[in-house]
SETOR-776619 format. One record per residue (C-alpha): residue number from 1; x, y, z. Coordinates in Angstrom, 2 decimals, padded with zeros to 5 digits. Example, Ala and Ser with C-alpha at 12.3 -4.5 7.8 and 13.67 -1.06 7.14 Angstrom:
BEGIN
1;012.30;-004.50;007.80
2;013.67;-001.06;007.14
***
This chain:
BEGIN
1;-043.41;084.35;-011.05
2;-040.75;086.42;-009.77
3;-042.51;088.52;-007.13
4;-043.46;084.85;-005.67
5;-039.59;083.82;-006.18
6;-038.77;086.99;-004.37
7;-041.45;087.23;-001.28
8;-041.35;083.33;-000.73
9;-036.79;083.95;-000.74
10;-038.00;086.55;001.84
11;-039.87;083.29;003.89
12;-037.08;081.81;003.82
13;-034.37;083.98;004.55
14;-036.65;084.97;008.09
15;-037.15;081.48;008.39
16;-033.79;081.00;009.06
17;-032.79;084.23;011.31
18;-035.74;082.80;013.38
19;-032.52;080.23;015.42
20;-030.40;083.53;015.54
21;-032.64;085.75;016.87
22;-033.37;082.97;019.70
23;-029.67;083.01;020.06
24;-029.22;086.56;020.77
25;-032.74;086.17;023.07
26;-030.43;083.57;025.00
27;-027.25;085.75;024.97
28;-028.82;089.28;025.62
29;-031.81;088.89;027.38
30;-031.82;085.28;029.30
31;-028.19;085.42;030.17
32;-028.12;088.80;031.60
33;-031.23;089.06;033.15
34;-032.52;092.34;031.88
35;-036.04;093.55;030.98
36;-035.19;095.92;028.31
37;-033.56;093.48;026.22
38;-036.07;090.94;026.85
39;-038.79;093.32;025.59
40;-036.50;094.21;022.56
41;-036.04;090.66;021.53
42;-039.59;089.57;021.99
43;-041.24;092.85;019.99
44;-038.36;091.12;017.10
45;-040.00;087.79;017.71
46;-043.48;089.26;016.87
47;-042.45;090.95;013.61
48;-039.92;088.33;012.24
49;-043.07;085.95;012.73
50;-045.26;088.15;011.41
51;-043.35;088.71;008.02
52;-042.84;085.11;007.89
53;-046.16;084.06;007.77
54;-047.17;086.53;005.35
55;-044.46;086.12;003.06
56;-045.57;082.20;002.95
57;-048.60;083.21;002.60
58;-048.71;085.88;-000.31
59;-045.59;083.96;-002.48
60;-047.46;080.36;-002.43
61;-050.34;082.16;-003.89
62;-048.03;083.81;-006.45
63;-046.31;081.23;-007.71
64;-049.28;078.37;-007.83
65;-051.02;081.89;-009.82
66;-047.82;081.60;-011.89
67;-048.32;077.77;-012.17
68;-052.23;077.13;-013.40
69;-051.84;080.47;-016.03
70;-048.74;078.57;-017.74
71;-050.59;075.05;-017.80
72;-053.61;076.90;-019.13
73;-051.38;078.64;-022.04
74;-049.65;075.12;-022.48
75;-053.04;073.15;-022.65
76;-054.25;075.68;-025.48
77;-050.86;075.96;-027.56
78;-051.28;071.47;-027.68
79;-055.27;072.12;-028.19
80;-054.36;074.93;-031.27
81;-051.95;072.28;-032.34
82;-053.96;069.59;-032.19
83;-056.63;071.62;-034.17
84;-054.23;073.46;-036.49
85;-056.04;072.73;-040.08
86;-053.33;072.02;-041.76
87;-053.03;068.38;-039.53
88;-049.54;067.04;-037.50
89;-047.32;064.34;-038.02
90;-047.27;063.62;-034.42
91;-048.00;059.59;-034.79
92;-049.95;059.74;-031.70
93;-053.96;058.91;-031.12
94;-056.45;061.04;-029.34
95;-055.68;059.60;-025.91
96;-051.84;059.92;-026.22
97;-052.39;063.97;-027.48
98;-055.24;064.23;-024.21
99;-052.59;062.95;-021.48
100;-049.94;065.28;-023.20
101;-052.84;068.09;-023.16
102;-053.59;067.57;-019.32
103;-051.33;065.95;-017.42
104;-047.95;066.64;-019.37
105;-048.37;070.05;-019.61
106;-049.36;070.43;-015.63
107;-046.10;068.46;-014.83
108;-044.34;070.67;-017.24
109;-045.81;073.89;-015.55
110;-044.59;072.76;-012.20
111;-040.97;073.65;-013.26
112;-041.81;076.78;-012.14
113;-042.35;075.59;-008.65
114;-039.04;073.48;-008.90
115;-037.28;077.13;-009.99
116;-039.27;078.91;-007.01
117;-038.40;076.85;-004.23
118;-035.19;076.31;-005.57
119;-034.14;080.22;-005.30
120;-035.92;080.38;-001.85
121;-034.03;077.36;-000.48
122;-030.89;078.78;-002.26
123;-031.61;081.77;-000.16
124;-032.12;080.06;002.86
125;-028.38;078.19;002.45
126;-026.91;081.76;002.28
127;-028.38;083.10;005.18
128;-027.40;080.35;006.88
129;-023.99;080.32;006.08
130;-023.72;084.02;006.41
131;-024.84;083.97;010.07
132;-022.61;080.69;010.51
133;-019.94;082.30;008.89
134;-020.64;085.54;011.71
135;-020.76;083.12;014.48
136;-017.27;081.08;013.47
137;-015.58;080.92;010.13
138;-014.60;076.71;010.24
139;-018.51;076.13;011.24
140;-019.18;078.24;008.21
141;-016.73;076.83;006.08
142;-018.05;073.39;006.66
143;-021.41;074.56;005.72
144;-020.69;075.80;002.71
145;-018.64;073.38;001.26
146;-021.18;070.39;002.63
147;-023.90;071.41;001.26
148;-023.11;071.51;-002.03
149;-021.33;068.07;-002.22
150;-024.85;067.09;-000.87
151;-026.40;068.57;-003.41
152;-023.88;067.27;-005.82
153;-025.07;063.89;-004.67
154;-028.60;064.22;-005.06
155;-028.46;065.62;-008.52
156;-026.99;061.67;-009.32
157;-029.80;060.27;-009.23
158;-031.92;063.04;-011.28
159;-031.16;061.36;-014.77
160;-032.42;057.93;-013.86
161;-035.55;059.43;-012.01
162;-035.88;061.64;-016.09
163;-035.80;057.72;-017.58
164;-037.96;056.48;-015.55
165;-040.43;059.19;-015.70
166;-040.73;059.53;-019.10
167;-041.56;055.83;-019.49
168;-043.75;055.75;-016.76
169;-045.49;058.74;-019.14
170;-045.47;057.22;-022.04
171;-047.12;053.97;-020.72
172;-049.83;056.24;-018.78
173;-050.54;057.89;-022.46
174;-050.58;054.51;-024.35
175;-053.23;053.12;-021.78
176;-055.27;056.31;-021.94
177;-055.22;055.94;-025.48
178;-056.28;052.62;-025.52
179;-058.88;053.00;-022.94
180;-060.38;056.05;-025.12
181;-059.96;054.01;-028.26
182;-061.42;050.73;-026.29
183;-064.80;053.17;-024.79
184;-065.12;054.57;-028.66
185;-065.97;051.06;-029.90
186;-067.09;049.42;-027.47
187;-070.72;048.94;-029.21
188;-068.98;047.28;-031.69
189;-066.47;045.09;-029.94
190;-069.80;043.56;-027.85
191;-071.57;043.08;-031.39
192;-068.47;041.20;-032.52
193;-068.07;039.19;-029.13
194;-064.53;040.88;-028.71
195;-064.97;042.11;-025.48
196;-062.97;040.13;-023.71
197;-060.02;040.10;-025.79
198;-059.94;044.01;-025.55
199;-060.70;043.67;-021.80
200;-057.33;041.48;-021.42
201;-055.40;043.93;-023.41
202;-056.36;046.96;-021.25
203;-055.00;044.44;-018.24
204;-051.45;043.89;-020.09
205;-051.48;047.70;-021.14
206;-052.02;048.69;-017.35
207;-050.10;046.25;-015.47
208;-047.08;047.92;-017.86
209;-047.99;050.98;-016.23
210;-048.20;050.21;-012.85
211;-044.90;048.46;-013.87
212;-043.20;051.55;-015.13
213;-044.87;054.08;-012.22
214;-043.52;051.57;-009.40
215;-040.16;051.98;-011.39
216;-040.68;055.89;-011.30
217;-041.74;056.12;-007.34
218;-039.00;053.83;-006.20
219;-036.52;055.88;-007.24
220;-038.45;058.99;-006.45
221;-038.49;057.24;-002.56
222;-034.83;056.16;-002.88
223;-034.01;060.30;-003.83
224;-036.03;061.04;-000.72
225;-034.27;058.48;001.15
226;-030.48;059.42;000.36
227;-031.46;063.24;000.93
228;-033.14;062.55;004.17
229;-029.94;060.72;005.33
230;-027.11;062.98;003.98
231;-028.91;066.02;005.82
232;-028.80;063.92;008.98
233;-025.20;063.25;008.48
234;-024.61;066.68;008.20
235;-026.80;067.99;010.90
236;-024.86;065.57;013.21
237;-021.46;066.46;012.37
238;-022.63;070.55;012.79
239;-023.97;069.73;016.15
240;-020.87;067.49;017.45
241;-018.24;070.52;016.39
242;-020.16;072.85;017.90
243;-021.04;071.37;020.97
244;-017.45;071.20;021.30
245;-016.60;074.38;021.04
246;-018.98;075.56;023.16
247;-017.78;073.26;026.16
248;-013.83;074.87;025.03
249;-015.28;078.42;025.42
250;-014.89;079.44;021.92
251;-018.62;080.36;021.14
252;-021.46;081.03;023.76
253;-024.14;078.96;024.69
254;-027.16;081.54;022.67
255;-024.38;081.15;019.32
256;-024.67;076.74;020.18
257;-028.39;077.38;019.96
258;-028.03;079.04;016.92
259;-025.43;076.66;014.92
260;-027.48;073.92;016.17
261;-030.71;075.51;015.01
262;-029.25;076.34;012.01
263;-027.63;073.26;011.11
264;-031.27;071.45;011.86
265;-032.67;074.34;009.62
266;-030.58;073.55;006.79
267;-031.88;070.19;006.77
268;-034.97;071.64;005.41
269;-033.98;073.99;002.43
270;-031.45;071.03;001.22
271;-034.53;068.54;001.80
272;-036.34;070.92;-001.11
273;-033.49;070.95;-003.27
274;-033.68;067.08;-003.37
275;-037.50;068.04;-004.11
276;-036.73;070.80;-006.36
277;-034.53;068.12;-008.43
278;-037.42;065.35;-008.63
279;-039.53;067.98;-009.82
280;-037.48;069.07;-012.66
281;-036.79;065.89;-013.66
282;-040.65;065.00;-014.23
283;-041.19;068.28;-015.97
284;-038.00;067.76;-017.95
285;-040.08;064.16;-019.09
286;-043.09;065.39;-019.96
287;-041.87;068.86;-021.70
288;-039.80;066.59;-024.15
289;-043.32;064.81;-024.92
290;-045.16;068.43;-025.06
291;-042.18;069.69;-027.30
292;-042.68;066.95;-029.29
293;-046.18;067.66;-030.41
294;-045.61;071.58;-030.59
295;-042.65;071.08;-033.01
296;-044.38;068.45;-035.38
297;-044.39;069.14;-039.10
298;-047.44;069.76;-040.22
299;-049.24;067.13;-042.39
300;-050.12;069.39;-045.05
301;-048.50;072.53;-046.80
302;-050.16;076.10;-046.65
303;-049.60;078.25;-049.49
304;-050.11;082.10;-049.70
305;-052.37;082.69;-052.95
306;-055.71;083.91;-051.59
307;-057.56;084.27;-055.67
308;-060.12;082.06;-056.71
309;-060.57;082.08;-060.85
310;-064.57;082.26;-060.81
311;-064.15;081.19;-064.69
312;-062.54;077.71;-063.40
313;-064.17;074.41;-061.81
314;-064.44;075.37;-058.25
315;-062.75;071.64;-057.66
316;-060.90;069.60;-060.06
317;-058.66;066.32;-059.59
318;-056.61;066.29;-062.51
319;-054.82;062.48;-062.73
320;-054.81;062.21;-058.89
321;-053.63;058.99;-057.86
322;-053.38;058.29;-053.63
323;-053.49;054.66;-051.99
324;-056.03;052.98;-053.91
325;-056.91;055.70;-056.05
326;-055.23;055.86;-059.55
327;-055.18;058.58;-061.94
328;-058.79;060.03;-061.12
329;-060.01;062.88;-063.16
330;-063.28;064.48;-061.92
331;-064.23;068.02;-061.95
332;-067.11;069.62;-060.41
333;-068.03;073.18;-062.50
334;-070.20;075.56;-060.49
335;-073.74;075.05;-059.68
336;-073.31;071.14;-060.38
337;-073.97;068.68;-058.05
338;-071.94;065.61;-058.70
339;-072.87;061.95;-057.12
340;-069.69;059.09;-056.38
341;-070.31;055.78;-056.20
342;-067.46;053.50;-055.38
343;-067.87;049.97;-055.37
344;-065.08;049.80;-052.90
345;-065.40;051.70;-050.05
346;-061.28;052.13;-049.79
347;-061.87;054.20;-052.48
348;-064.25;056.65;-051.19
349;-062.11;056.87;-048.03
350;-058.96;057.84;-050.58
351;-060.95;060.40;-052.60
352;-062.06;062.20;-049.37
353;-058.73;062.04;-047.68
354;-057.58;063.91;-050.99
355;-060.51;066.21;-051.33
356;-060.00;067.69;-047.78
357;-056.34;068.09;-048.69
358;-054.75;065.85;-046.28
359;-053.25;064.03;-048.56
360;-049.68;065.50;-049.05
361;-047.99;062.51;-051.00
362;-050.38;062.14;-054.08
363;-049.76;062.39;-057.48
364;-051.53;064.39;-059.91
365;-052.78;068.02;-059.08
366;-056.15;068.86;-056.95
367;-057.29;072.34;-057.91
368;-059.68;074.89;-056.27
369;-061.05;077.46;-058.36
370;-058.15;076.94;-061.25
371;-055.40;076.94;-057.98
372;-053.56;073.91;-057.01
373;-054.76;073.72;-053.70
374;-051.38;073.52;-051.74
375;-050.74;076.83;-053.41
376;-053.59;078.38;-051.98
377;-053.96;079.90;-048.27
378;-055.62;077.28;-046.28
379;-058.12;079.61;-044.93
380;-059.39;080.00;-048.20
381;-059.47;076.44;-048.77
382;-061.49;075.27;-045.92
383;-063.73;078.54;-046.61
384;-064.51;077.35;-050.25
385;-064.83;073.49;-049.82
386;-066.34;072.01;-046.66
387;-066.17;068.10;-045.80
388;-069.14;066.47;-043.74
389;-067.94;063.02;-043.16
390;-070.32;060.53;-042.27
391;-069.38;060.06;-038.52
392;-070.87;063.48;-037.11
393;-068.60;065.26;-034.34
394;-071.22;067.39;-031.67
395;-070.12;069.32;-028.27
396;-071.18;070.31;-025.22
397;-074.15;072.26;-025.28
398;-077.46;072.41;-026.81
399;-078.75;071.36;-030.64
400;-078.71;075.54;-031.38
401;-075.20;075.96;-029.89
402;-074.30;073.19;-032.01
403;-075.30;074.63;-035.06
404;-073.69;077.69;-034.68
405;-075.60;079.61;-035.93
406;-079.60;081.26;-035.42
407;-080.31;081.64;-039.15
408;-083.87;082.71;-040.60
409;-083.50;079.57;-042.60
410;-082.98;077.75;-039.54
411;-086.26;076.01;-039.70
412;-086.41;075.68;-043.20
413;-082.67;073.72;-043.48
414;-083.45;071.29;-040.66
415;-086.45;070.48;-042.60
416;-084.56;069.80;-045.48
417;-081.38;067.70;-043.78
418;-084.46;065.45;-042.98
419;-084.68;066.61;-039.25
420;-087.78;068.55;-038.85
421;-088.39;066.40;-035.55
422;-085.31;068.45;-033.76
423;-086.31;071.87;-034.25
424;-088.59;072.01;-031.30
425;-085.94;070.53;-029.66
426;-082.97;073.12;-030.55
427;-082.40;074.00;-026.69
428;-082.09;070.62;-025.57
429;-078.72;069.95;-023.37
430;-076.95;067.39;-025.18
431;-075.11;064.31;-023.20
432;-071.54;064.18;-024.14
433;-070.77;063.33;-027.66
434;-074.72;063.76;-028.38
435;-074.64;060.18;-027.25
436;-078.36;061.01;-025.99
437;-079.48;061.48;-029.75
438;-079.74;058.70;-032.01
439;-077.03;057.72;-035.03
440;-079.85;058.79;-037.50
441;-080.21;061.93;-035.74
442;-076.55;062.79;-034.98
443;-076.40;062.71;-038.87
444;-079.10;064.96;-039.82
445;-077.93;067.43;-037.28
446;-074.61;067.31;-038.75
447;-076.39;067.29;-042.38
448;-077.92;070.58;-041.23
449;-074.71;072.22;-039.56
450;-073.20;071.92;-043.07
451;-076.25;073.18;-044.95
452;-076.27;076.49;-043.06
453;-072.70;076.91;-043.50
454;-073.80;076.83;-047.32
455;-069.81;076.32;-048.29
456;-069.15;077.23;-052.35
457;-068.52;073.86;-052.72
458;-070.36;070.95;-050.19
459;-068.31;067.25;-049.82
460;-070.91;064.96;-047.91
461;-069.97;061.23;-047.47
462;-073.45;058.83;-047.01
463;-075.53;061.58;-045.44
464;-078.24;059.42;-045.33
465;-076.99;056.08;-044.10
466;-079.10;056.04;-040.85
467;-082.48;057.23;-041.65
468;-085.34;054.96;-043.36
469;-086.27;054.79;-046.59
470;-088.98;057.76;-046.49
471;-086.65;060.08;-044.36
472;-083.89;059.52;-047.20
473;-086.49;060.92;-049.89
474;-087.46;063.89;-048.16
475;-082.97;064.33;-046.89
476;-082.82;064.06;-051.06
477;-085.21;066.26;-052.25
478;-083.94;069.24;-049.19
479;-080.95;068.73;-050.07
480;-081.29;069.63;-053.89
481;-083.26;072.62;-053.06
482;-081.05;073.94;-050.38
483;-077.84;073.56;-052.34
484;-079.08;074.47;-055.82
485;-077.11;077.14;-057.77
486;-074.12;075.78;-055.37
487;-071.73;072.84;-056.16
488;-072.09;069.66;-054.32
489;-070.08;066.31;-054.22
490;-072.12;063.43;-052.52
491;-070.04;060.22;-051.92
492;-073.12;057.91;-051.55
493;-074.84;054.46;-052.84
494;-078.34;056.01;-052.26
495;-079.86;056.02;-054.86
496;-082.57;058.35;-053.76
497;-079.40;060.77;-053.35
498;-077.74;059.61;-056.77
499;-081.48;060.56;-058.47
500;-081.09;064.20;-057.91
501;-077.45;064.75;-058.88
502;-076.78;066.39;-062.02
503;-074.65;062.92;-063.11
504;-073.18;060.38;-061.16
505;-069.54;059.17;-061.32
506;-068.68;055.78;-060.64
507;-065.11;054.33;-059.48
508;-064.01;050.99;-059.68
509;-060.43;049.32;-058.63
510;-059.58;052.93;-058.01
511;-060.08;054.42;-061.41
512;-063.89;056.05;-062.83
513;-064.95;053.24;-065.12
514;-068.34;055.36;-065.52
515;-070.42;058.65;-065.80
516;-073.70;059.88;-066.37
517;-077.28;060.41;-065.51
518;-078.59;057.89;-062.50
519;-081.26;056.80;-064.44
520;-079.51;055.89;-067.40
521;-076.82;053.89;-065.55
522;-079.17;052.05;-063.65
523;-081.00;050.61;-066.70
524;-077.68;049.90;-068.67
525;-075.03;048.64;-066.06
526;-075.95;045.94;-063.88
527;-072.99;046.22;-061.37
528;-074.03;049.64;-061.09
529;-078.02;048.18;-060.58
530;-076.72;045.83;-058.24
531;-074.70;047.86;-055.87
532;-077.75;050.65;-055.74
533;-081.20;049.24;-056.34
534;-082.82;048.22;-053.11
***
């Protein structure tokens, strides 16, 4: 950043000797009448041009370096942010955190071009001024005190052009929220008939937009418009004093060429502090949004213990009560695996928000391995207990990549998650969001991803929701082989899944109302028959 501040000041400042050297061209070498000079003068020509270019040349590249390395590092401090496992209490959806990601943090990188052109047409001004100055000390004078009124006077309208900015930002982020929110469920808007109603609430979330960015690039014109006409003014009344002292014989016609040529010159450098000043006013917008996310709480406490008590239940909920949950004791000891059945499904959604420990306001205590877990280092949380919900997350790449890892087992496990008909299959490209694989499939990939993580202790929530009736055996039976002698919690109403646990705890109204073998509580409770029996 600085070596392009420095070579592209270097542009400038030959950029504007280019009217004095024609002036002393005019004055030494066209007035006399000489060769020598005339040589001299057009051997300086050749080099001042010469830097120039190059110095345009090598500090653009510089700086616009400088530029896309800072809204790289600022796209992956918002992405480690976004991802930090400990959650944010940013408020904002996926689309809202993607504009910020992208297009906020490029605007907020291009304060560096705002500061670089800035300093270069800073440098320009003095050189100006200086050879002004040189030439007569009023022209000079006038110079130097006009162009920073007109400066002054641009600057105005910077805070109105921040407002209107950053609510032409935010409206671009709510819409891109929306639409990402809107192309997420769009399966299930059709299947509802709702289409339309979403369709006409994109329209009133855009045309608030295009409201709010007309706002934003009429004032960005009428900034454009007040600097092009205040340099005018000033290049006028620069040209009109001169002129008349040249006709009075108090400068020569090469130094008219030059204040003239100057005075047009300066139009340029104060032209890019009007530019300079729009710029940092939309980086000043959108680096309030990006501070924003990079300064949000986070949604959960991290402790600093890093023991596990191998004597204790690997997880225990002792009297936990959250949303609809209320005073839930459950403990899962070590090589158990436990089946939940709640009857309503608010509940299961409770119990798994506490489980993965994103549940900072509870009552009661959640322990892992005899530690409350917001004592405990988070790495050593996520390392011992591993959530699979039941909507399964894939990425670019293939089925292996996806599974991240190439185990021995590998065969063996997608057998047992049920998906024996994707192993020949493994280096298959996958379409974005593994939209080219079906629900049932996206599951059983995701079934197997968890299964050769083989976690201490396995949280799966209806792994088996999308598969028929003989796939859901076999995803049963795998799955007690693969995870015995390891402790499992299975949030399910299968009861091909609720067979093989060890027992089977039911919740009702947010409290367990029962517990025990599968079997047993399907011949003697008929809620419990009801809500599993198929």
């Amino acid at each position: 950043m600085i070596a392009g501040v420095l070579v592209l000041s270097l542009h400038q400042a030959t950029e504007a000797a280019v009217p004095v050297a024609i002036g002393i061209f005019v004055d030494r070498a066209v007035a006399t009448g000489k060769v020598q000079p005339l040589l001299w003068c057009v051997l300086m020509m050749i080099v001042l041009f010469a830097v120039l270019s190059n110095a345009w040349k090598t500090g653009a590249r510089q700086v616009v370096r400088a530029i896309e390395y800072e809204t790289h590092l600022l796209r992956l401090e918002v992405a480690q942010r976004v991802l930090e496992p400990r959650g944010q209490r940013t408020g904002l959806r996926s689309g809202e955190l993607l504009s910020i990601a992208t297009s906020d943090a490029e605007r907020t990188a291009l304060v560096m071009r705002g500061v670089s052109i800035g300093c270069a047409a800073c440098t320009a001004l003095i050189v100006s001024s200086v050879s002004l100055l040189l030439v007569d000390v009023p022209l000079g004078l006038g110079v130097l005190i006009g162009v920073p009124l007109l400066v002054l006077g641009i600057q105005a309208l910077s805070p109105l052009l921040t407002r209107r900015t950053s609510s032409q930002q935010e409206a671009v982020a709510q819409t891109t929220a929306l639409a990402t929110d809107l192309v997420g469920g769009l399966r299930t808007l059709r299947g509802i008939g709702a289409q339309h109603n979403a369709a006409a609430r994109y329209r009133r979330s855009s045309q608030t937009t295009l409201r709010a960015t007309l706002r934003a690039a009429s004032t960005a014109g009428l900034q454009d418009g007040v600097t092009t006409a205040l340099s005018g003014l000033l290049l006028a009344a620069v040209a009109g004093v001169s002129g008349w002292f040249a006709l009075n014989g108090r400068i020569t016609i090469g130094e008219l060429i030059t204040v003239v040529g100057l005075a047009q010159f300066v139009a340029e450098p104060v032209g890019t502090l009007g530019y300079a000043s729009q710029i940092f006013a939309t980086s000043r917008a959108s680096a309030k949004r990006l501070a924003a996310v990079l300064s949000a709480p986070p949604l959960i406490a991290s402790g600093t213990d890093t023991t596990l008590d191998p004597s204790k239940p690997l997880l225990e909920l002792d009297g936990v009560s959250y949303k609809s949950l209320s005073a839930v004791d459950l403990t899962l000891r070590p090589d158990e695996s436990v089946g939940v059945l709640c009857y309503d499904p608010r509940d299961a959604d409770a119990l798994l928000t506490v489980v993965s420990g994103r549940a900072p306001e509870h009552t009661g205590v959640l322990r892992v391995g005899g530690t409350p877990m917001d004592e405990l280092d988070i790495d050593v949380v996520r390392r011992t207990v591993l959530l699979e919900r039941h909507e399964t997350d894939l990425f670019e790449g293939t089925l292996r990549s996806n599974l991240l890892v190439d185990s021995p087992s590998l065969d063996r496990v997608m057998t047992s998650a049920g998906a024996a008909d994707l192993i020949e299959e493994l280096d298959r490209p996958l379409a974005d969001r593994g939209q080219s694989l079906s629900g049932g499939q996206r599951q059983r990939l995701g079934l197997a991803r968890a299964l050769l993580a083989a976690p201490p202790v396995l949280v799966l929530h209806d792994p088996s929701t999308a598969v028929d009736a003989v796939t859901e055996e076999l995803l049963a039976e795998g799955l007690a082989e693969e995870r015995a002698g390891l402790t499992t919690l299975v949030l399910t109403s299968s009861p091909a899944l609720l067979g093989k646990m060890d027992r089977v705890v039911v919740i009702a109204d947010g409290s367990v109302v029962a517990e025990g073998i599968h079997a047993e509580l399907a011949e003697s409770d008929s809620v419990y028959q009801e809500a599993v029996l198929r």
